[in-house]
C-alpha positions in Angstrom: 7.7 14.1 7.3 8.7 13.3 3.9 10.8 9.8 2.3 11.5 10.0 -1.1 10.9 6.9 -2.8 13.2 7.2 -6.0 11.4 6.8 -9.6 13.3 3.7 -10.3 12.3 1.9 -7.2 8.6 2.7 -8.0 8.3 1.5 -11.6 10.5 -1.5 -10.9 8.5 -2.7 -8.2 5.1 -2.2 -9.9 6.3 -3.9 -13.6 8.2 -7.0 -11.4 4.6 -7.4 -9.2 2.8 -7.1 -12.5 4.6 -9.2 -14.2 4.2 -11.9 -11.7 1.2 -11.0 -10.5 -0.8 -14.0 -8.3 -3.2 -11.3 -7.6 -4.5 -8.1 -9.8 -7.3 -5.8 -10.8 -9.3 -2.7 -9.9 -11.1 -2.4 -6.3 -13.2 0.6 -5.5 -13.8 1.6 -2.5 -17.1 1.1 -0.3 -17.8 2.8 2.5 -17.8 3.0 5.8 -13.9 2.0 5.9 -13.3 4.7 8.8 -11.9 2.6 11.2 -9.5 -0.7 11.6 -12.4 -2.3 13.1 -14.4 -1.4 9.7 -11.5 -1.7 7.4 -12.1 -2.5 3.3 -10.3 -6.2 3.0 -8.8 -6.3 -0.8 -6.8 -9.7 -0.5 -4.6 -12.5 0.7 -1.2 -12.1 -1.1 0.8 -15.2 -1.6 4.2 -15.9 -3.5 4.7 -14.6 -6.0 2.7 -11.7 -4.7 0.6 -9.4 -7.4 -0.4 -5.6 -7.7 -4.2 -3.9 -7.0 -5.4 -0.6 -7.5 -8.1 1.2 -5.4 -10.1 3.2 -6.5 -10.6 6.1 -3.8 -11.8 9.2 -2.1 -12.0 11.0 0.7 -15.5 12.6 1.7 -17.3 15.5 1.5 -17.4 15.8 5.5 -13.4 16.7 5.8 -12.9 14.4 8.0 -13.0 10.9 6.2 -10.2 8.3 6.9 -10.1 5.5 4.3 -8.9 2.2 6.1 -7.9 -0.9 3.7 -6.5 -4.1 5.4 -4.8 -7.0 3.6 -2.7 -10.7 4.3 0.6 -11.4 3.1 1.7 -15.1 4.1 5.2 -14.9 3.5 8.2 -12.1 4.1 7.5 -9.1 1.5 8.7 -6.2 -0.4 5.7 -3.8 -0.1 4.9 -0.9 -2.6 2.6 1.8 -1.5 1.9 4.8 -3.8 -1.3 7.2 -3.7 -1.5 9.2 -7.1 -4.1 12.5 -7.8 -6.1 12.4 -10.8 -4.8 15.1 -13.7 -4.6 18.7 -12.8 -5.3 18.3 -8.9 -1.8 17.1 -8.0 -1.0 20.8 -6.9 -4.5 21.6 -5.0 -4.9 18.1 -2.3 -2.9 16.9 0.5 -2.9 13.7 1.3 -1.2 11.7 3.7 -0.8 7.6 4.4 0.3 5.3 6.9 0.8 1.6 6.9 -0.2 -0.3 10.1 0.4 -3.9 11.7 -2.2 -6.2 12.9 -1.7 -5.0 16.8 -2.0 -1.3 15.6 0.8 -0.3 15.4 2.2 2.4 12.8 5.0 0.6 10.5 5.7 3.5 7.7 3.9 7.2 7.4 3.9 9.6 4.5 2.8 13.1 3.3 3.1 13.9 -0.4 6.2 12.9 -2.3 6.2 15.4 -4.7 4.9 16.8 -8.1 1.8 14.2 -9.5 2.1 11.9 -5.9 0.5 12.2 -3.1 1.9 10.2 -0.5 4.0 6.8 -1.6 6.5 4.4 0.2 8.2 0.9 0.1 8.9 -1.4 2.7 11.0 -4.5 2.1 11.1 -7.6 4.6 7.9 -7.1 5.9 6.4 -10.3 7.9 3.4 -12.5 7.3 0.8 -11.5 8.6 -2.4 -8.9 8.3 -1.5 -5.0 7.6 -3.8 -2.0 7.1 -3.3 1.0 4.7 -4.7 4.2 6.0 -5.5 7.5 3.7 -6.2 10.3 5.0 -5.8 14.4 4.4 -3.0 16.8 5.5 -3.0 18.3 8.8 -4.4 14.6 10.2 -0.9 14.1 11.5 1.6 16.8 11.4 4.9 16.5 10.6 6.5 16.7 14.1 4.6 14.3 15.3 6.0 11.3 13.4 3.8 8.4 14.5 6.0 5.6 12.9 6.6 2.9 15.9 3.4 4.0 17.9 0.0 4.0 18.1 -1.1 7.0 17.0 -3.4 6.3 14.0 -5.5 8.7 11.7 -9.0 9.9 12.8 -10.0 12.4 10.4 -8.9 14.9 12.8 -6.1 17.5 13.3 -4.3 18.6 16.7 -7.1 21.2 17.3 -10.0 18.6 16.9 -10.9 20.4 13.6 -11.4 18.3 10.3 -8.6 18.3 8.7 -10.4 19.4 5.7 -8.7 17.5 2.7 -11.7 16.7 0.0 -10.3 14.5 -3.0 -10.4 11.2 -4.7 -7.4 9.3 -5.4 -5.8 6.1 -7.3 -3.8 3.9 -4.4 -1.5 1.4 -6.1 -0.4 -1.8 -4.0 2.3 -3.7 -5.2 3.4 -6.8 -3.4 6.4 -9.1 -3.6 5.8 -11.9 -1.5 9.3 -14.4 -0.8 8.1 -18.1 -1.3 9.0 -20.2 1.7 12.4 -22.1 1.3 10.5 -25.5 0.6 8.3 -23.9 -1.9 11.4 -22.3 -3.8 13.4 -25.4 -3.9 10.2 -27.0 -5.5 10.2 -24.0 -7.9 13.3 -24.5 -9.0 13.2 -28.3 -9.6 9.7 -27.3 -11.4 11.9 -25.0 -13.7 14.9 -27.8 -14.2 11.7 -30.3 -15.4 10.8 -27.7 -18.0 13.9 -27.3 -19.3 15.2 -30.6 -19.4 11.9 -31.1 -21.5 12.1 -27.9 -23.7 16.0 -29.7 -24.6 15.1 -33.0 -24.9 12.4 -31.6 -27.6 15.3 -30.4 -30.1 
């Protein structure tokens, strides 16, 4: 199954996460991150949200599955995009899944096209603890669209074979995180200070 995620909605949500980023820098992965249980934490996201990158790869055995979890503590828009270093965009398949706290699958994608490998965004997602899982084409075919089930990667394909996929990646989260309505009405009168000072400075 494939969802395009439109060019403009991925560059505006990395710059705006970026740009007010609470959270940001590089995180490489450390294994074993194989299961939910054994997921790799990379953060607590609060308003205003922020932007990571991981820096990733699946195994050697064919079979790896690269679990990340994280926290958001207020509604969010979430970006999700895995990109292939130069030259292999054409010669790896990955695929991704994002997953709530009680297992279950919330979005799934294969590859997105040309230079991506999988990538999608998901507004209004709740507080609460979410996992990213990374894993190689055919882990989960496309008729089998887990998205509202349980059905999570295991490194393995509908035969029980590995699914083969050998490759390291760049995974780029970008979070948007909604401040609660008491904390935006004290952002606001935080912003009306400011400029009642920047005014009375003339």
């Amino acid at each position: 199954m494939k969802r395009f995620v439109p060019f403009g909605a991925l560059g505006a949500g990395v710059i705006i996460a970026l740009a007010s980023s609470a959270s940001a820098g590089i995180i490489f992965e450390v294994e074993s991150n194989d299961s939910l249980a054994s997921a790799q934490f990379v953060g607590t996201f609060s308003p205003p949200g922020g932007a990571i990158a991981i820096d990733g790869s699946l195994g050697s055995s064919g079979s790896d599955v690269d679990w990340y979890a994280f926290d958001i503590t207020g509604p969010s828009s979430v970006l999700l995009a895995a990109l292939a270093p130069v030259g292999d965009s054409t010669t790896i398949d990955g695929q991704m899944m994002l997953v709530s706290a009680s297992g279950d699958v919330i979005e799934f994608d294969d590859d997105d096209g040309p230079g991506l490998l999988p990538a999608f965004f998901v507004q209004n997602l709740p507080a609460g603890s979410y996992f990213i899982g990374v894993s190689g084409f055919d882990d989960i075919v496309f008729s089998d669209d887990p998205v509202g089930t349980d059905t999570l990667f295991d490194g393995l394909n509908n035969s029980g074979a590995p699914h083969g996929e050998v490759f390291q990646y760049k995974l780029s989260l970008a979070i948007n995180v909604v401040p609660a309505p008491a904390s935006a009405t004290l952002l606001a009168f935080g912003g009306l200070v400011v400029s009642r000072r920047r005014r009375s400075s003339h």
